[in-house]
N, C-alpha and C positions, 0 to 999 in steps of 0.2 A: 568120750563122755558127752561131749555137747552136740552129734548127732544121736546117742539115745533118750538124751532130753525133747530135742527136737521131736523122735516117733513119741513119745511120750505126751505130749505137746498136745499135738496132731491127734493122737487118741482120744485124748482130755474133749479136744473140741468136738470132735468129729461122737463122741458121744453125747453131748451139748445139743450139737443139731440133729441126731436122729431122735432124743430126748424130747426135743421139741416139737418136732416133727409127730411123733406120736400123741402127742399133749393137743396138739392144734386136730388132728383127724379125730380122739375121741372126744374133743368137744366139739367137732360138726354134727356127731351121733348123738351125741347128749342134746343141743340144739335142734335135732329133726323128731328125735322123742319126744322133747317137751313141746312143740310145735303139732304133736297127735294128741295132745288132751282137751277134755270138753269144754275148754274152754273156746279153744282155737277154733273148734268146730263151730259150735255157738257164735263166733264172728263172723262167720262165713253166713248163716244165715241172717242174723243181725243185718250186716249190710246189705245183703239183697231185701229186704225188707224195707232197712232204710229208701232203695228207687224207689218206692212207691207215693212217696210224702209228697209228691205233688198227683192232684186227683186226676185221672183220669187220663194224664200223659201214657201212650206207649212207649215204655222204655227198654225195652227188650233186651236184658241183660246178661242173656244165653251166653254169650263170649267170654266172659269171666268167671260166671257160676256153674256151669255145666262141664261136666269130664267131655275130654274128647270123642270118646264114643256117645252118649248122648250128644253130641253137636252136630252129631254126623249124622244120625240116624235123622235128627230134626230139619236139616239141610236136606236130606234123600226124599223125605215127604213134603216136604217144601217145593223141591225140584217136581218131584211125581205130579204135585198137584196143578202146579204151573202148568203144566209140557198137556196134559187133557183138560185145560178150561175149568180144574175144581176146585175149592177150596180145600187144602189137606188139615188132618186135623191140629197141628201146631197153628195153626192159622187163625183159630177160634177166639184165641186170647192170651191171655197172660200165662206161662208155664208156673211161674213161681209161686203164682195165688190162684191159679185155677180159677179165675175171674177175667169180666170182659169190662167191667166199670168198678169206680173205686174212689171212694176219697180218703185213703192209705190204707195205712195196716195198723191197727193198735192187738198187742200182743195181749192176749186174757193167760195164757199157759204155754210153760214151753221145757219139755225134759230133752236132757242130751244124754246118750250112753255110747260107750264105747264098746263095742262088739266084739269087735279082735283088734286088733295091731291093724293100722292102717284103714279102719273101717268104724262108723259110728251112725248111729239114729238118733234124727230129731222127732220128736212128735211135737206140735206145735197148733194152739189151738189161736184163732182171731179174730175180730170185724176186720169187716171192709168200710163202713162207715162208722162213724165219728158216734163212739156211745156217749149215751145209752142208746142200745140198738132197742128199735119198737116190734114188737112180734110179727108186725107185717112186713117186716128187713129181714125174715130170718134167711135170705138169702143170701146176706152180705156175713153169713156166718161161716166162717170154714176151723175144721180140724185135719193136720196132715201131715205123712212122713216123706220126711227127708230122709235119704240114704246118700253117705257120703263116703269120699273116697280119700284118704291121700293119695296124692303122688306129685313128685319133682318140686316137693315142698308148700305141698298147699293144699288143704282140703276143699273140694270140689262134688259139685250134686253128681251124683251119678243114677237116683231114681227118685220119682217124687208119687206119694200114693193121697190119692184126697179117701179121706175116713172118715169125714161127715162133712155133707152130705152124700152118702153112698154112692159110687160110682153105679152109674147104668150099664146097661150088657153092651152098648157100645164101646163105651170109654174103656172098659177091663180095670185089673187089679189096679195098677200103675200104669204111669205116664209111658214108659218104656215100651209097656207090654200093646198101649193104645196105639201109639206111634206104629209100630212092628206090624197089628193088624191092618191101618190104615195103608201102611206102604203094601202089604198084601191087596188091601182091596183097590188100591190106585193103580197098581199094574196088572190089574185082571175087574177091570171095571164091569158091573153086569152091563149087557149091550141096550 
């Protein structure tokens, strides 16, 4: 009798800790879901926003806001540019404001949507100088999306599009797509 207590026992626990065990993993799941809402994502641009509060420092905070494929691509045009004496076009200025000067960012508008699962868009309207901006600053004006990514816990830039002031036929749709052309034009430079 008191070895079928004992498997008895043994059961008792032993379903205690798989009990557990399942309780603990679907609340890692529950925590990386609520971890994709727009909220989260709206932190992520908030604080790169935040670098900017002091005017006119470069603070190039590519390494924490950018996916790793946008890191890489902006490192390969970095490299390109170096290695033939050019400037590449990450090189121009600030990726996150699309801006070369600045005495920060004040946010005028800003929507976050969530697109699918793991994916969400900012549109995001702001000065670069300290309003009220005067008509002849309307350069310190930007509106722009952010395309964001999760993964391994973290929402992260993965494309950035300037929507006003209109990209030129150089710069293209997005950041991505300028990047991509450049590294095109940096390894087949005209002679």
């Amino acid at each position: 009798m008191s070895s079928l207590f004992r498997d008895t026992s043994l059961r008792k626990h032993c379903k205690r800790i798989f009990t557990l065990f399942i309780l603990i993993a679907s609340f890692g799941q529950i925590g990386s879901a609520f971890a994709q809402n727009a909220a989260s994502a709206k932190a992520l641009i908030d604080s790169a926003f935040a670098e900017y509060r002091r005017p006119g420092k470069h603070l190039h905070p590519d390494e924490y806001y950018l996916t790793p494929s946008l890191r890489a691509l902006v490192a390969e045009d970095s490299k390109l540019g170096n290695q033939i004496n050019q400037e590449p076009y990450v090189g121009g200025g600030e990726l996150i404001c699309n801006c070369q000067e600045w005495e920060g960012i004040w946010v005028s508008k800003m929507t976050v949507k969530i697109t699918s699962p793991g994916h969400a868009e900012i549109n995001a309207s702001f000065v670069l100088s300290k309003p009220p901006v005067s008509p002849d600053d309307s350069g310190s004006i930007r509106t722009m999306r952010y395309d964001l990514v999760f993964a391994n816990g973290h929402w992260r830039i993965d494309d950035i599009a300037t929507l006003d002031p209109p990209p030129d036929k150089w710069t293209g749709p997005t950041l991505r797509a300028a990047i991509k052309r450049d590294i095109q034009y940096l390894k087949n430079p005209p002679e």
